[in-house]
N, C-alpha and C positions, 0 to 999 in steps of 0.2 A: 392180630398179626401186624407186627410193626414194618415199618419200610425201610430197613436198614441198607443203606449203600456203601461203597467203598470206591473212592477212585484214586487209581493209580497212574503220575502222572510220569509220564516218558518221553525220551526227547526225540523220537522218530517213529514213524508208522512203521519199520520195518521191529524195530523194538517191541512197539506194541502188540502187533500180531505175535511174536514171538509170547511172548509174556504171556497173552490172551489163551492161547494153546496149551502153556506150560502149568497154567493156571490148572486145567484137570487135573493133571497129572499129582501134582504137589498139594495140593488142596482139594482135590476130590471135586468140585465146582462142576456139575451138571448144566447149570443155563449158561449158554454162551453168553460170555460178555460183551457189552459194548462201546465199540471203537469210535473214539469224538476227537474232530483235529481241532484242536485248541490254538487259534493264531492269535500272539503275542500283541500287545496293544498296539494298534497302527502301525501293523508288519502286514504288511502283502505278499512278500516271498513267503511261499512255502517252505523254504526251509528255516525259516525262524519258527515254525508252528511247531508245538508240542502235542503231542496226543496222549488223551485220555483215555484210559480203561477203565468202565463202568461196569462192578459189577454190584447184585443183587444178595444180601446176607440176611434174610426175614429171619431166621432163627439165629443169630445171632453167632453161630460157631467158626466164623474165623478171626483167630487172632491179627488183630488191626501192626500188633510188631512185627507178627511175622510178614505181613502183607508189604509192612515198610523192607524188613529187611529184603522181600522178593524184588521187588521192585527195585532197592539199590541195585542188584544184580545187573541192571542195564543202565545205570546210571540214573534212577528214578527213582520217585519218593509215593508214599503214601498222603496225597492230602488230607487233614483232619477234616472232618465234615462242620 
């Protein structure tokens, strides 16, 4: 079983949790994913940090475009791993 990840990067934690949620729903996604604030290279405001949605793909069934195009949906990308 391989470790396949996918994260999706978003520009607020209100975002994310939205995403994180919608994630079931639209992709079926049983493990809750996990929410990482990603703060911008020597930013200290919180509101320059971007958060990460980390989730887990071992069988490899989610398509990585459609991940990207979900993720545009809040203004966010799919980072390539």
């Amino acid at each position: 079983m391989s470790d396949v990840r996918h994260v999706l990067v978003l520009p607020d934690r209100d975002a994310a949790q939205e995403a994180a949620e919608a994630l079931g729903e639209r992709f079926g996604v049983v493990e809750k994913p996990q929410l990482v604030r990603d703060a911008l290279a020597g930013e200290d405001d919180a509101e320059d940090a971007q958060w990460l949605v980390v989730l887990r793909d071992e069988d490899g069934r989610l398509d990585p475009g459609a991940l990207d195009a979900f993720a545009g949906e809040w203004d966010g990308w799919r980072e390539e791993p």
